[in-house]
N, C-alpha and C positions, 0 to 999 in steps of 0.2 A: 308942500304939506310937511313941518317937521312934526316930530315925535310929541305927540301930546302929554305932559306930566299927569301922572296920577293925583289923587285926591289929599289936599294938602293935607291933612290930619293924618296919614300915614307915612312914615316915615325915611322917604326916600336914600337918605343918607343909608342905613342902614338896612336894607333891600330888605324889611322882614316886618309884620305885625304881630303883634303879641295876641293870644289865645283870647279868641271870645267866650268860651267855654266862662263859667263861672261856677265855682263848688257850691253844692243844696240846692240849686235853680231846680223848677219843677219841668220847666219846658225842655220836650225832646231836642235832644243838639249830638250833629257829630260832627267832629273836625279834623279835618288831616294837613300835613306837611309831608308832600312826596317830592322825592328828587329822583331824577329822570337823565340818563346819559348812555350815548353813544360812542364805540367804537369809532375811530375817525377813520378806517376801511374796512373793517371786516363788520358781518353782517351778527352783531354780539351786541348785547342792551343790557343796563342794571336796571332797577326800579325798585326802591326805599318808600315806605309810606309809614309814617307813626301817627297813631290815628287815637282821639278820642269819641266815646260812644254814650251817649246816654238814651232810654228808652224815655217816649214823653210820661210824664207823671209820676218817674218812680228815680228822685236821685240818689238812690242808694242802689238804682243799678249801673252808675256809672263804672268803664273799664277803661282800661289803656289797649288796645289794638298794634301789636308789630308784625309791617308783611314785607316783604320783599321777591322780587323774580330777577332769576338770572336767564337770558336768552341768547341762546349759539346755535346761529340758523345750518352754522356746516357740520355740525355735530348733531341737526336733529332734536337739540338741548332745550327744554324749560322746565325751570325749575320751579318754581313757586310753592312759598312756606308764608305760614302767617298763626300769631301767637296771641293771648288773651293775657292780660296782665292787671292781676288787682291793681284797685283804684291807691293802695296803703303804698303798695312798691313803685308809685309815681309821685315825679316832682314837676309840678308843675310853673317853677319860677319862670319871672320875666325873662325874656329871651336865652331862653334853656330848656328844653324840656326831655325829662329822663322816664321812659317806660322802662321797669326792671333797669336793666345791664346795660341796656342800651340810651343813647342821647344823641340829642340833635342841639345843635345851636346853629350862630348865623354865618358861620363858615368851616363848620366840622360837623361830620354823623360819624357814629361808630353803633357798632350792634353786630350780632349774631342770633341765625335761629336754625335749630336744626330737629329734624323728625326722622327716628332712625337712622338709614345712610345717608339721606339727603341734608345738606348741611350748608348757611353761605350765611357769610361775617364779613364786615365791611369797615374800614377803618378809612374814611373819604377827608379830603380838604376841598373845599369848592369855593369859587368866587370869578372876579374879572365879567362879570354878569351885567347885561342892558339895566337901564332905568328901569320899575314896575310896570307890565301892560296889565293894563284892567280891560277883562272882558265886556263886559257887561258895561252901559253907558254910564256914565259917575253916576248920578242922581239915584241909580238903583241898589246903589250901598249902601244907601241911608235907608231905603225903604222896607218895609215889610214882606215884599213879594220882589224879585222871586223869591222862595224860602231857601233854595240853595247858591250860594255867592262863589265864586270861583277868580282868582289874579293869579299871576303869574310874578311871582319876586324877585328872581334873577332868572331874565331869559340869556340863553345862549351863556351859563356858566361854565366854566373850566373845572372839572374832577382831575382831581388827583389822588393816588393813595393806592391801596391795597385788595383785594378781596379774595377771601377763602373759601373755593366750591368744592364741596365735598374734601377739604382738608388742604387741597393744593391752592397755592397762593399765586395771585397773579396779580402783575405789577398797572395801575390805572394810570396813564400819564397825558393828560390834559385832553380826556373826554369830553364832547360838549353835550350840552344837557340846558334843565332849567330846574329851579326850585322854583315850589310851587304851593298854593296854601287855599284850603278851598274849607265852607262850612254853611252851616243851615239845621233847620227845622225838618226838614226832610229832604231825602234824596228826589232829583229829578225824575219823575214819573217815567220816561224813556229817555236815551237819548242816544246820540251818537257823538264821540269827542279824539279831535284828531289836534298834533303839535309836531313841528319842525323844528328844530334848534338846529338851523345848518343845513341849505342844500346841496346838493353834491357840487353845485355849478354856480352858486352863492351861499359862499361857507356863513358870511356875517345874516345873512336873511334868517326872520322869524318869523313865524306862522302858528294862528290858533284858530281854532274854529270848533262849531255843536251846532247840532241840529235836536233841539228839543221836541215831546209830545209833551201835553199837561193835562194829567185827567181832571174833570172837574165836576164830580157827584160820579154819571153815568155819561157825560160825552168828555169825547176828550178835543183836545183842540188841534189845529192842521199844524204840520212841521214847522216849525218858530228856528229858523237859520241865524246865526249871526259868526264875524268871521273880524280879523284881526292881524293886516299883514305890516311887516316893516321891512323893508326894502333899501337900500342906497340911500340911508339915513334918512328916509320917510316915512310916516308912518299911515297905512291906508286904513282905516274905518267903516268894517261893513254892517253895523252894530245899533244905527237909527232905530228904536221902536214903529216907528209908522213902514218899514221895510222888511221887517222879522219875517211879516206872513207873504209878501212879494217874492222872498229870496226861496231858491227852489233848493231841497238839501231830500234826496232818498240813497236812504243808507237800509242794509239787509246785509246776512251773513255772508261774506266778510267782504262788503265792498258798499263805496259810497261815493255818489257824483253830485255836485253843489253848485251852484249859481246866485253869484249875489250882485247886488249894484247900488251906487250911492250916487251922487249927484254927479260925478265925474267919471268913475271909473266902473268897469264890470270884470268880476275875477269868476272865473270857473276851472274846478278841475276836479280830481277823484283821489279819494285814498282806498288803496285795497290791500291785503294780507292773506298769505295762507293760511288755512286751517290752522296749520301744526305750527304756528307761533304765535297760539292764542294760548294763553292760562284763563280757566275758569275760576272767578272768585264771588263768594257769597259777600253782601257787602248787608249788615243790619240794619231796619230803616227805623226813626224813632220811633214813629207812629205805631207800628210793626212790621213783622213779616218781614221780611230778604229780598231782594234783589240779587239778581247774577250781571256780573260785569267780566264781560268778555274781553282782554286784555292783551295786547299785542304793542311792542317798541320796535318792531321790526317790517314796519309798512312800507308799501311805496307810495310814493303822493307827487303831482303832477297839477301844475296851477297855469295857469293864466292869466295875467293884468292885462286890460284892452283900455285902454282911452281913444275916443275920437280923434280919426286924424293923425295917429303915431302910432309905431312899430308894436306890437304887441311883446311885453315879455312872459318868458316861459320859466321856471321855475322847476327843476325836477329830482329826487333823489328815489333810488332803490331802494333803500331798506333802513332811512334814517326816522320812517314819522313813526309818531306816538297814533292808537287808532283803540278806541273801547266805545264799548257799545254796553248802554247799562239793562237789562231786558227780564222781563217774568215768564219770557218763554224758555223751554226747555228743550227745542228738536234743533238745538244747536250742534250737538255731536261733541261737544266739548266737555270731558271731564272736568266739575269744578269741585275745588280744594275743599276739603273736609267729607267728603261724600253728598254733599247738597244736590239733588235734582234743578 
């Protein structure tokens, strides 16, 4: 099974889609670009998001959104900051995009945000990144539902470059990570969402995977799983729509065990994280109202590929996955950023 190409209208060559946002549109839309990278042994995570916001009905409430978290699990360390930035002090050109001070393009981020002492600037170069994996089965990027679209543009990227926490500068030299580009009409009613770029024991291996809920009036629907591995230049597919509600995924604070299967293979395994490398973040939803996305780069995740008849492989890292959980409850115990409940 090789690696299946993404959707020919986006733009392979240059591992990046250009902004669906569109200025005056009345329909609610948010959109982000987060880049995501690991330490290659120490248990240390960045996480860069420039994000645009618009409430549905009102585009003259659209803003620029900048966040970023810095994570040092032997220091006890997370940081997480995030900034509002009128819509006047954004440029929004093709393959560029500049909130205030800060910019992203398709192989450089630079920016800073700081709140009293707390302080981290990022001067990044990334690239050396897989083909696009698309979550979500092609056909559903054309479509209307689900309302939020989520790919992955450069998995497994090389960081390089700089960053300054709380004034001290530290040198970034070929962290692996992914860019990553995700948008919609509204956020996903619940979910759980977990990434690997690099297992401790299969440094080239990628992994993505969510276990959705979808409210709809007054019921909501049973866990919608779907999963996305690439392994020894193959790419496995656990993502069939007639499979979604078969595949088993309960996820709870701060741990989650999955089970999916397609026509040949069956993958299971858990991602979990402590408490105390989670950042609490309000995330605005168009429609209205907040969400909290409980937010950790410092997971452990443990898989399992079985096919009939052959050796099973095992997959495992300490503290390299990505692991959020997006939730309207509040008995999480987690402080999130701005004073939000």
């Amino acid at each position: 099974m090789k690696a299946s190409l993404p959707l020919t209208d986006l733009p392979v060559d240059s591992r990046w889609i250009d902004l669906q946002y569109r200025l005056g549109q009345r329909a609610g839309h948010y959109e982000s670009y987060f880049l995501r990278a690991n330490h290659p042994d120490k248990p240390q995570a960045l996480w860069i998001r420039y994000t645009l916001f618009q409430a549905a009905g009102h585009p003259e409430s659209a803003i620029g959104e900048l966040w970023a978290i810095w994570s040092d699990a032997d220091r006890q360390e997370v940081i997480a900051l995030q900034q509002d930035i009128p819509l006047e002090q954004c440029d929004l050109a093709p393959r560029r995009l500049r909130l205030g001070e800060a910019f992203l393009q398709p192989q450089q981020a630079r920016g800073m945000l700081q709140q009293g002492t707390e302080q981290l600037g990022w001067n990044l170069q990334f690239g050396d990144g897989q083909v696009p994996l698309l979550c979500l089965p092609a056909a559903l990027y054309h479509s209307p539902l689900p309302k939020a679209k989520l790919m992955v543009a450069q998995p497994n990227a090389r960081f390089t470059g700089e960053l300054s926490i709380k004034g001290e500068t530290r040198r970034i030299e070929r962290w692996q990570g992914s860019v990553n580009h995700n948008w919609g009409r509204k956020h996903t009613d619940a979910y759980a969402w977990g990434q690997v770029a690099g297992f401790d024991n299969a440094p080239e291996s990628f992994f993505e995977i969510a276990t959705a809920r979808l409210q709809l009036g007054s019921l909501w629907t049973p866990p919608l799983t779907l999963a996305v591995l690439r392994h020894q230049g193959q790419e496995y597919r656990f993502n069939q729509l007639h499979r979604l509600v078969q595949a088993k995924g309960d996820y709870r604070f701060f741990e989650w065990r999955f089970e999916l299967r397609n026509s040949h293979y069956q993958l299971q395994g858990q991602i979990s994280a402590p408490r105390e490398t989670f950042a609490g973040l309000p995330y605005k939803n168009p429609p209205g109202g907040i969400k909290t996305c409980l937010n950790s780069k410092l997971a452990q995740c443990e898989l399992q590929l079985t096919r009939r008849s052959a050796t099973p492989v095992r997959l495992t890292t300490l503290h390299r996955a990505a692991f959020e959980i997006l939730t309207d409850a509040s008995d999480h115990g987690i402080a999130v950023l701005g004073g939000m409940p």
